[in-house]
C-alpha positions in Angstrom: -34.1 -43.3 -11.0 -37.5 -42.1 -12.0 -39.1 -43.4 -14.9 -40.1 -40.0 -15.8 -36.2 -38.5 -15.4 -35.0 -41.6 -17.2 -37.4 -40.0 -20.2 -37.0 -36.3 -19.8 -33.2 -37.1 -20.2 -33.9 -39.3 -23.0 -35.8 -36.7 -25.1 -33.2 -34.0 -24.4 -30.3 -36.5 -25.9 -32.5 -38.0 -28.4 -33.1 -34.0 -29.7 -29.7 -33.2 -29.9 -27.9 -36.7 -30.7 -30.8 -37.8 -33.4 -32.7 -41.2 -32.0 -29.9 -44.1 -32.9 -26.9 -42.3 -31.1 -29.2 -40.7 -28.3 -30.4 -43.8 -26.8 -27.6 -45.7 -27.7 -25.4 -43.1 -25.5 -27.9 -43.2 -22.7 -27.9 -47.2 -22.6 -24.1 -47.5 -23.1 -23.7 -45.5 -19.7 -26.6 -47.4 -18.0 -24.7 -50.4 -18.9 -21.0 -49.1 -17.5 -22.9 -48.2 -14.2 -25.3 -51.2 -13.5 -25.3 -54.0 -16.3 -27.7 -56.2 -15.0 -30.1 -53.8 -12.6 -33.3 -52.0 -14.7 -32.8 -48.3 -14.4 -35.5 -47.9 -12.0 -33.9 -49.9 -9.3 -30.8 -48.0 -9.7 -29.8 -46.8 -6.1 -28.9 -43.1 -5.4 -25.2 -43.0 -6.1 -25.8 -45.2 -9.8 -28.2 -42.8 -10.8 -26.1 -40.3 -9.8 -22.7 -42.2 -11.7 -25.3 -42.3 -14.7 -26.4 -38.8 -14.7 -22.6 -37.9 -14.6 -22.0 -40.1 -17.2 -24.9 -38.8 -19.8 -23.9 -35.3 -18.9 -20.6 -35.7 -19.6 -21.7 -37.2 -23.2 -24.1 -34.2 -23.5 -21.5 -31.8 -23.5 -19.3 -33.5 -25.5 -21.4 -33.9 -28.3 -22.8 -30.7 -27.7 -19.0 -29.2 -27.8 -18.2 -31.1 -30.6 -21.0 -29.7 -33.1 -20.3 -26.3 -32.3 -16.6 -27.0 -33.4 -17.7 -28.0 -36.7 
């Protein structure tokens, strides 16, 4: 992955999530895709697994405010 997609995404969580839970959700699915491997060696199909992964989070939270 980009460095610069790693920190577009990381902006748009961090604005919706507040800092703490944003970049603790985008670490936590860096980790369940590649533990040990920095972001921006991730190949095509992690960044890919990550991206799902975020998204998913995204929308969940997203959904999740809206309920309340």
């Amino acid at each position: 992955m980009k460095i610069r997609d790693w920190i577009k995404i990381e902006e748009t969580m961090t604005k919706l999530m507040g800092w703490d839970t944003g970049i603790e959700a985008m670490c936590d699915s860096h980790r369940e895709v590649a533990p040990k491997k920095p972001i921006y060696e991730l190949s095509d199909r992690e960044d890919k697994k990550v991206k799902y992964r975020l998204r998913k989070r995204y929308l969940k939270y997203k959904e999740d405010i809206n309920d309340s």
